[in-house]
N, C-alpha and C positions, 0 to 999 in steps of 0.2 A: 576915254575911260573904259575900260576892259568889262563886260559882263560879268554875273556870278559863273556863270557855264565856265567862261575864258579861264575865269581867276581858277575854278576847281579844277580845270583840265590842266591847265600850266603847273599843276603841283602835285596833281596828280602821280601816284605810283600805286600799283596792285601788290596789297602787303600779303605775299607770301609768306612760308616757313622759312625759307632761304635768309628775302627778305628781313625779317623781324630777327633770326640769329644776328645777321649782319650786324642791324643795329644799335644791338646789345654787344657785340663785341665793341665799334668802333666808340660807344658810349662809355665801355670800361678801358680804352685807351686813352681816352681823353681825361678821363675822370683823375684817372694815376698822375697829374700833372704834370707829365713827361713833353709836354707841347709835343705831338704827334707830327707830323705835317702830312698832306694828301700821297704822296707817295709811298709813304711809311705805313698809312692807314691801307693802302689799295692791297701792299705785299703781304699784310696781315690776316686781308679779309678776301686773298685770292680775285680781287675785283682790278678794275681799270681806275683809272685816277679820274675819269671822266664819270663813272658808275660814282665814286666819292663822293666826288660835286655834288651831284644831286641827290645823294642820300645826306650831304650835311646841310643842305638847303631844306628837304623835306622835314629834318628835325628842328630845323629852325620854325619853318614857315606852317607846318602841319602840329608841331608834337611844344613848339614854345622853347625851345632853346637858345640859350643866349651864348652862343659860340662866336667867337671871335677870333682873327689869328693875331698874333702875337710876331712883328716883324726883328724884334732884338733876339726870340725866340728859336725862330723860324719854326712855327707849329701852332696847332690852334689848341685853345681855353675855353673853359668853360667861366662868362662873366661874372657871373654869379651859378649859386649852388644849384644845381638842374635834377631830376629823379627822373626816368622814363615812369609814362602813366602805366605801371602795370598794377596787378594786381595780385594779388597771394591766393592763388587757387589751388584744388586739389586735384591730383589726376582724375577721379570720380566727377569733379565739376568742371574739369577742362571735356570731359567725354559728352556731358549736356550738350555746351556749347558747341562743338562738333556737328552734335545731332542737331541745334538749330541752326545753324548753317546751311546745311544740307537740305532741310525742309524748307529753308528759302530760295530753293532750287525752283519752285511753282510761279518765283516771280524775278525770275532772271531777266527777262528782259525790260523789267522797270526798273530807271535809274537807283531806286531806293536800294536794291540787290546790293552793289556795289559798296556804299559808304557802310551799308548795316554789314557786312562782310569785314569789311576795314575793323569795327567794331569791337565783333567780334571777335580779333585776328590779335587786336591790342591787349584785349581781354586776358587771352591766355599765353601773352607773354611772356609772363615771370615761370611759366610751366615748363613752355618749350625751351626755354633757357633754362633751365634746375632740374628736371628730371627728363628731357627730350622724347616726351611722351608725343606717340607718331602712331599708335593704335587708335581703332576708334573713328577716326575722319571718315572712310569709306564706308564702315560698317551700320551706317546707318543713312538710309536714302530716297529720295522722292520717285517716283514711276512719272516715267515720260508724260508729257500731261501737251494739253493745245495751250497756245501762251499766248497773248494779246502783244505787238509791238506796240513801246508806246513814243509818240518823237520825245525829245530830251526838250525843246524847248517848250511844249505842254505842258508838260510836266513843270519843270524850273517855274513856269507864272500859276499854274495854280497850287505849288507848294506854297510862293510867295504871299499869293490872294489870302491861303489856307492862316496862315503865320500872322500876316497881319489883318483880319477883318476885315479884306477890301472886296469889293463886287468883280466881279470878272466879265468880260463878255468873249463869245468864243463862235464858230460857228460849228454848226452838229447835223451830222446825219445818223436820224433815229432805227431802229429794229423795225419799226414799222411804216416809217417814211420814206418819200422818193426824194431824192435831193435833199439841200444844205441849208439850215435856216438861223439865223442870229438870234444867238442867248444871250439875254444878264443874268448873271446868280449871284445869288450871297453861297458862297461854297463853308459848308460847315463841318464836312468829313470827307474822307476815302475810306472805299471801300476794297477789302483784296476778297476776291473771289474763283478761285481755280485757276488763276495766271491772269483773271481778268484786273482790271484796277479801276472803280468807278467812284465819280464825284456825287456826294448826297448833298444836294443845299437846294435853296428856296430859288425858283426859277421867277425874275418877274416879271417874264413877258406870259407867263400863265397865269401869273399871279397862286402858287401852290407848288408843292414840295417836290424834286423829278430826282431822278438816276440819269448819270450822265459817263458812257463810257468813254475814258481817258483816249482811247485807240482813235473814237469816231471824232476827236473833236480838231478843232485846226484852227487856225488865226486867232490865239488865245490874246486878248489885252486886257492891263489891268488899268481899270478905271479912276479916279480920283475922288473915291465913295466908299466908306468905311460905314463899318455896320454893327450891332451889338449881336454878338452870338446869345441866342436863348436859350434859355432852358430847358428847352426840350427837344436839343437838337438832334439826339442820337436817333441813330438809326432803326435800331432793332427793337425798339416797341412799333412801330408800324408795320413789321413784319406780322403780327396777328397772333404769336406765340408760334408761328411756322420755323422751320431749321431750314429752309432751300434757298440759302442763297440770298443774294443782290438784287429782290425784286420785290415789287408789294404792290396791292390793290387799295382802295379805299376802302371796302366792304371783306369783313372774315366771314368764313364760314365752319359749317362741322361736317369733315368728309369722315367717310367710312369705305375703307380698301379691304376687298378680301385678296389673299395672296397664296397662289397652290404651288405645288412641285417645287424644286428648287430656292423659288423668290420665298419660302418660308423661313427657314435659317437666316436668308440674308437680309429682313426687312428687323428680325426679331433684335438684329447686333447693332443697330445702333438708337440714336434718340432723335425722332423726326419734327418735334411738338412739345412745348411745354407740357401739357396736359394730355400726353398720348398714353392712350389705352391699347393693350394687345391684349387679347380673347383668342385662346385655342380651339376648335372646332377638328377636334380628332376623327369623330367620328365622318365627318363630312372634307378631310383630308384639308383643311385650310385654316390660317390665320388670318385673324380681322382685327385692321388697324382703324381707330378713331381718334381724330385730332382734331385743333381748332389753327385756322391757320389764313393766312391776308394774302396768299400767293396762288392762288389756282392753276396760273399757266405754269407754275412751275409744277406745280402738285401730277399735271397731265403728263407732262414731260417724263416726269421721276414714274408715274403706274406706266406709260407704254415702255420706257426702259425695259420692263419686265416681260415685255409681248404676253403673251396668252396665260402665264402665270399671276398678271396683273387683273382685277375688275372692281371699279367703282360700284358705289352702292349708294352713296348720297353725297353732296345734293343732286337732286333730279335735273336742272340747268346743266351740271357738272357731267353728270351720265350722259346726257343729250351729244355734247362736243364731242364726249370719249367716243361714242358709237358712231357722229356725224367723222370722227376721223380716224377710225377706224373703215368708217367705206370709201374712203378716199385712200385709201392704202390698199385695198381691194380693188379698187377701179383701177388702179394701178397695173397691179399684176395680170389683171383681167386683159388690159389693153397690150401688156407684152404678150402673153399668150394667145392673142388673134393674128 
């Protein structure tokens, strides 16, 4: 018996512009009840008779068509009455879709890229076929970012686990661990994070709720243990009302960042905190940002980004680190220049 992976790769095809035209052409040759046959269709659509094949199979086995050939004929039928799944969009809404496309550029190399591209790609069919609107794709685009690989067969078991309520066990090496240690989870979400892709669910060899990145994990199996997703399984109220990211503490706090030179403009343009306050200080040349928020190692990360334009101001625990690693960064430089 063939896997899911097997079964989607054997049918697999990357739907192009090219592609999707083809389609629609060979789908309005068939439609005219002319019985077509494969080579009629290939000289049509500029293709190979072997290209045919497998686009009349893809329509079959991907898209639900009941093609048939017809040997008194000699030409293939449609069984019954067939529509390709497109949709009536407008060049203004086929130009969205473009644009989300493109911003799923941050998670190319997770399987999901792929099928949501397919998607996509079906989406504005009836466009590229009626008005051959070919603007737009380019013009809107993601900045080269760091990307997490993630294996396909990870993936594939805890999509499954994900779909059906099952426990996973997987083995993981942590950010802050040495070596490889054996999970059970109830996995309750994914999470996409800057090309990262991580697992949110109840971990029970801690017994308590963990992050789990896709990339670090290995020997995924799915267990024979189904579980009730709760209630309160999302992610983002344990964040603290923070905005950084795939991470969380059990304990929030109220920081306060002043931010000089430059990092001014740049902290003022976006939203950090549910409940962030920014205060001008003109005359003392800085902005001061207040938030409440459940992520501090992220929080540290985001003020040294800014180097010397960055300084904490509360909490005092919080100040401590930033200044304990801030001389570890000096010692640094200390010891190349000896």
């Amino acid at each position: 018996m063939k896997t899911i992976k097997e079964a989607n790769e054997e049918h697999y095809r990357p739907v192009t512009q090219v592609f999707l035209e083809r389609l629609l052409r060979i789908h309005d040759l068939i439609q005219t009840e002319s019985y077509p046959n494969a080579p009629f269709l290939a000289k049509h659509t500029e293709v190979s008779v072997a290209t045919i094949n497998r686009d009349l199979e893809y329509m079959r086995s991907r898209l639900g068509a009941r093609i048939e050939y017809s040997r008194s004929r000699g030409g293939y039928y449609y069984e019954e009455e067939f529509h390709l799944p497109t949709y009536l969009i407008s060049a203004k809404e086929f130009q969205v879709l473009a644009a989300v496309k493109n911003l799923l550029e941050c998670y190319r190399t997770t399987p999901i890229y792929r099928e949501a591209c397919d998607i996509l790609n079906l989406l504005s069919m009836s466009t590229l076929h009626s008005v051959k609107v070919k603007y737009g794709l380019s013009r809107v685009a993601v900045a080269p970012t760091a990307q997490a690989a993630i294996d396909e067969a990870v993936w594939e078991k805890v999509w499954s686990a994900l779909m059906s309520d099952t426990v996973i066990e997987f083995d993981y090496v942590g950010r802050w661990r040495v070596g490889k240690s054996r999970r059970r989870v109830r996995p309750y979400q994914l999470l996409m994070d800057q090309g990262v892709c991580s697992l949110w669910g109840y971990d029970e060899n801690r017994a308590d709720m963990r992050l789990f990145v896709l990339s670090r994990m290995s020997d995924p199996v799915l267990t024979q243990e189904t579980f009730e997703l709760p209630a309160d399984y999302d992610f983002t109220p344990h964040c603290g009302g923070g905005h950084f990211g795939a991470f969380y503490e059990k304990q929030k706090f109220r920081f306060t960042v002043e931010f000089f030179g430059t990092a001014r403009p740049w902290v003022r343009e976006r939203i950090w905190a549910d409940d962030q306050q920014i205060t001008e200080c003109e005359e003392e040349n800085k902005t001061v940002v207040s938030f409440t928020a459940a992520q501090s190692i992220m929080v540290k990360e985001w003020i040294l980004s800014q180097g010397c334009n960055a300084r904490p101001v509360e909490p005092d625990f919080f100040v401590k680190e930033w200044k304990q690693e801030i001389r570890r960064m000096a010692a640094l430089i200390r010891e190349e220049e000896e």
